[in-house]
C-alpha positions as CSV (number, residue, x, y, z in Angstrom):
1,X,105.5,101.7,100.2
2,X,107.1,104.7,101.4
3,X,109.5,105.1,103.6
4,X,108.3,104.9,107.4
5,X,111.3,107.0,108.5
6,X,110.1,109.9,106.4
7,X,106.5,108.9,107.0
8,X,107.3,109.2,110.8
9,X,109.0,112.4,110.6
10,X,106.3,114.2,108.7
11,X,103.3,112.9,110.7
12,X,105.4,113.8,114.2
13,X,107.3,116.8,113.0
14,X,110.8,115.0,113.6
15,X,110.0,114.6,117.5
16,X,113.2,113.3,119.5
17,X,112.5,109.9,120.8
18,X,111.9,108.6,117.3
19,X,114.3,106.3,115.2
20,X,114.4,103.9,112.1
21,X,116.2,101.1,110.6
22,X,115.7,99.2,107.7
23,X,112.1,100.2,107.2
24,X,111.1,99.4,110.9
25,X,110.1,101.7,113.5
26,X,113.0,100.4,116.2
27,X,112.4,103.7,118.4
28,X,109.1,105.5,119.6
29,X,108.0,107.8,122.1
30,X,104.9,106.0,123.1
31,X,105.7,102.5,122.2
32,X,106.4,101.1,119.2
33,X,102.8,101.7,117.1
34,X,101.0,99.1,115.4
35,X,101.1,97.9,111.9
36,X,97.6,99.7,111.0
37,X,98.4,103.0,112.2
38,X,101.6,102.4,110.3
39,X,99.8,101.3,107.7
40,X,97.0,104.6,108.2
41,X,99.7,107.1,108.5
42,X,101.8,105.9,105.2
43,X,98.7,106.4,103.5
44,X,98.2,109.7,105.0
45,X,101.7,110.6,103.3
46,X,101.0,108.9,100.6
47,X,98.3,111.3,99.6
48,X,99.8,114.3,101.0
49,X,102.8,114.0,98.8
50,X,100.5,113.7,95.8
51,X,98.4,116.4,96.8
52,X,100.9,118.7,96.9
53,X,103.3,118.0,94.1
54,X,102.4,120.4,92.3
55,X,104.1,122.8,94.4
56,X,107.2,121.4,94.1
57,X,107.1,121.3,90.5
58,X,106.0,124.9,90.3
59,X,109.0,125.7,92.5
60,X,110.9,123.8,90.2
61,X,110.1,126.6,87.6
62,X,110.0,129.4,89.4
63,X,113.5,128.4,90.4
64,X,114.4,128.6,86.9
65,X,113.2,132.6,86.9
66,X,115.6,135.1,87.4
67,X,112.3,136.5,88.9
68,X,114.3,140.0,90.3
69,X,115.3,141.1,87.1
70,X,112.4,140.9,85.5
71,X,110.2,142.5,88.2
72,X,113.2,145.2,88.1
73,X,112.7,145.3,83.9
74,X,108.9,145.3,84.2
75,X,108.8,148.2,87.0
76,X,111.4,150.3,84.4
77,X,109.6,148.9,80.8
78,X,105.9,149.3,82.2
79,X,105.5,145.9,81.3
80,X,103.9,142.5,82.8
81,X,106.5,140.2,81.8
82,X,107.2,138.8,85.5
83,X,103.7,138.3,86.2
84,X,103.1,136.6,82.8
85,X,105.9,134.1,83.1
86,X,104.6,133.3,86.6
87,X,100.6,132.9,85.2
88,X,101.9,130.9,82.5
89,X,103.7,128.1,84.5
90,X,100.3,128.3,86.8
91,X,98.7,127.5,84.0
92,X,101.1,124.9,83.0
93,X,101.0,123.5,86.8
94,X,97.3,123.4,87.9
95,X,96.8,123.0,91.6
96,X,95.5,119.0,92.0
C-alpha cells in the first residue's frame, strides 16, 4: 500500500488543512474521508505512478547527458549526435 501521506498530497495538491501520522489521515479539510475513497484514491496513485515511470527513468538518462555540449558539437560538426542519444534512450524507454 502506498503511502496515504503522499497519496493525499498528490490527489489535493498539498492543500493546508491536511496532515498524516503513521499511515492515518489524523487531519482533513472536510472531515476525515472514508476508508473507500482512501482505498479509491491510493489506487488512483497507484496507477498514476506506474503510468508514468517511464518519465522518470528517461530523466534518469537524460540527466546523465551533458546534453549542451553536444547540441553545441552537433551545431559546429553538422552532426545529429544530441538527437541520436536522445532517440536512442526513447527507444530504450517506451512510453507505457
Amino acid at each position: 500500500m502506498s503511502n496515504i501521506g503522499a497519496v493525499i498530497g498528490w490527489k489535493f495538491s498539498h492543500q493546508s488543512g491536511m496532515s498524516t501520522y503513521d499511515g492515518v489521515i489524523t487531519a482533513f479539510p472536510s472531515g476525515i474521508p472514508s476508508q473507500a475513497d482512501q482505498d479509491l484514491w491510493t489506487a488512483e496513485y497507484n496507477a498514476h505512478i506506474t503510468a508514468t515511470e517511464y518519465s522518470r527513468s528517461r530523466k534518469a538518462e537524460y540527466d546523465k547527458l551533458n546534453q549542451d555540449e553536444m547540441r553545441y558539437d552537433d551545431l559546429v560538426n553538422s552532426t545529429t549526435t544530441w538527437q541520436d542519444a536522445i532517440a536512442a534512450i526513447k527507444t530504450s524507454i517506451p512510453k507505457g
